[in-house]
C-alpha positions, 0 to 999 in steps of 0.5 A: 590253735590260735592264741584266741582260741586258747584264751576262749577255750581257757574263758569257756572252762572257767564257765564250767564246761567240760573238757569234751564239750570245749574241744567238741566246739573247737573241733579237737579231741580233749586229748588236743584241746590240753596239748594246747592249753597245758605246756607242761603237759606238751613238754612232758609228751614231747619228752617222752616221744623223744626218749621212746624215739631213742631206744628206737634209735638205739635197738640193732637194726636188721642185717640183710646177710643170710647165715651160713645155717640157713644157706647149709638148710637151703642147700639140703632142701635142694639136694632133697628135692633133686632126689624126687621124681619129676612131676609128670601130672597134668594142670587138673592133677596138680590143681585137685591134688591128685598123687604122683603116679607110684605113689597112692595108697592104691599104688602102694596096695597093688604092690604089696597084692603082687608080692 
């Protein structure tokens, strides 16, 4: 805001408007309208921006190394699935989920019915 804004809108509270209704003729929350018109209130939201900014500033930030933990599971998992049979199912089988050949429940009955 200018400086003659600030003087009209500081004129119009003295008149007996509200906050909401000076920053409604000017464009601006009321939140704005007493950045402008209030120092010390700017001051203080300054300062407290600055020192939230800082313990920002001072939390560790991430580091992009991989622990050795997570390389020991990803390597398991891999090792696990090298253990698994190739997936021989077409592109509609594998889209509506059907099982692996030998492995349905039906497969699984015919089994036990045999032995």
């Amino acid at each position: 805001m200018t400086s003659e804004q600030i003087a009209h809108a500081r004129a119009m509270l003295a008149e007996g408007h509200t906050r909401t209704n000076v920053a409604a003729h000017f464009g601006i929350t009321r939140y704005a309208l007493r950045f402008n018109l209030d120092p010390k209130y700017r001051a203080q939201v300054n300062r407290r921006a600055r020192e939230r900014r800082a313990v920002e500033r001072a939390k560790p930030r991430p580091t992009n190394h991989v622990p050795e933990m997570t390389r020991e599971a990803k390597a398991d998992g891999e090792r696990l699935l090298r253990g698994l049979p190739a997936d021989t199912r077409g592109f509609t089988a594998r889209l509506l989920g059907d099982p692996l050949p030998g492995r349905s429940a039906l497969d699984h009955k015919r089994e036990v019915a045999r032995a």
